[in-house]
N, C-alpha and C positions, 0 to 999 in steps of 0.2 A: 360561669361558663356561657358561650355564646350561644346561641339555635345550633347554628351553622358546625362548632364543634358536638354538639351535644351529637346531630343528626351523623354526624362522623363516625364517633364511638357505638350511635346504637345498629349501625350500619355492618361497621367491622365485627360488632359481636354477632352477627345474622351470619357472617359471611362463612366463618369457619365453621358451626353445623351444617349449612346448607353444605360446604366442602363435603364434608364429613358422612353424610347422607347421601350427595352423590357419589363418593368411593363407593360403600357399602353396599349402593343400588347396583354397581356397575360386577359387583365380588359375588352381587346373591345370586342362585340358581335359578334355573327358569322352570316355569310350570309350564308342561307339556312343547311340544315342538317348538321352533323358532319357524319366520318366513322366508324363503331360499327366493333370490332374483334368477329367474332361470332366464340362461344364456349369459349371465355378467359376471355370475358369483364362481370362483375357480375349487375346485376340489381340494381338499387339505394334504389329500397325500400324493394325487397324483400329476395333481394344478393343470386337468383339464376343464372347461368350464361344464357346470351341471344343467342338461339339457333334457335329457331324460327323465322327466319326471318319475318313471316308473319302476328307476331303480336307484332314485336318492335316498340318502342316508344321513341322518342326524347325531354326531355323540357332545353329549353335555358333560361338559365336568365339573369335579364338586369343590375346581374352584371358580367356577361360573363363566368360564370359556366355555364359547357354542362352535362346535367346527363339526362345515359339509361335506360331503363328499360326494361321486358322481356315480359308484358304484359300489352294494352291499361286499362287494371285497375288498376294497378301498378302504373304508372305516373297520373291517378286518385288520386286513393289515396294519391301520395305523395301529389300533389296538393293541395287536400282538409285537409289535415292534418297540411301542413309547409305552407301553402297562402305564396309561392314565388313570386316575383317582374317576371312575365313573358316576357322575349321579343318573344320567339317565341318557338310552340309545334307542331312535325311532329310524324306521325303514319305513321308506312307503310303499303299500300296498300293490302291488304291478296290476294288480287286476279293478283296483280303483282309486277315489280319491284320497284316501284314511293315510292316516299314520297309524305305526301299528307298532308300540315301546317291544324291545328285546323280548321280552319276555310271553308276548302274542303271539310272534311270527316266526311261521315256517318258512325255511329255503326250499326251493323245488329247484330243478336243470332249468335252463334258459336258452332259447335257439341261439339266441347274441345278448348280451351284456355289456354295457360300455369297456369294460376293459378285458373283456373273454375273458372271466372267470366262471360264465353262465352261472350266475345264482341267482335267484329273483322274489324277493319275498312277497307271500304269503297269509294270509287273516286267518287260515285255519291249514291243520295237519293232512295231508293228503299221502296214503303208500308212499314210500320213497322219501317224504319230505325231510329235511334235516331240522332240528332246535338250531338256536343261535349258536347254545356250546358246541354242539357238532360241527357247525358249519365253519366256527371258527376254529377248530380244530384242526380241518380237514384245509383252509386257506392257509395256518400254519406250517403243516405238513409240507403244501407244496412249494413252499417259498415264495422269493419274489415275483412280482408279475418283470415280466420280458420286457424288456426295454428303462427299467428302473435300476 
């Protein structure tokens, strides 16, 4: 056999694991938040783009789609609407930089909210404050947002 076919076959046998390994890479879950383009990146449910840093929202799913959104009612909704396979769901913080998984954060009222649902997450429970279940509860409840 010649160089030239050998460096062929050893070539083609590389190609398919590396395939193989990027699927898998592309299928795995992510650990912790992804990085949002703010101002380019469009919201998943309601495909305005996400400019408000301080009430984007994150859901992962567990088949390793990452999808943003522009407002904690927004990723509500999608949720209650498509019941996705959840691995994980981060809000960020309105009061600062953090991400803060489902399972941290409180909702409080909001004077304005990108799509006036005023909910605004939270790093700790404050009177009044709602869980994520409540909150999502209380966004199914009231249906659609207006204009959707």
């Amino acid at each position: 056999m010649t160089r030239h076919k050998t460096m062929t076959f050893m070539l083609a046998g590389l190609a398919l694991p590396l395939m193989i390994l990027a699927f898998h890479h592309a299928q795995t879950v992510s650990d912790g938040p992804q990085s949002i383009v703010w101002d380019q990146e469009a919201c998943a449910e309601c495909h305005m783009l996400i400019s408000e840093q301080g009430f984007a929202a994150e859901l992962q799913t567990t088949g390793g789609q990452t999808l943003d959104f522009d407002d904690p009612a927004c990723l509500m909704t999608y949720v209650a609407r498509q019941h996705p396979g959840v691995h994980a769901i981060y809000f960020h913080d309105s009061q600062s930089a953090r991400w803060l998984r489902s399972d941290q954060a409180s909702f409080v009222r909001s004077a304005q909210s990108p799509m006036g649902r005023a909910l605004e997450a939270v790093s700790s429970s404050r009177p009044g404050a709602l869980s994520y279940a409540e909150a999502l509860r209380e966004i199914e409840q009231a249906g659609p947002i207006e204009g959707k």
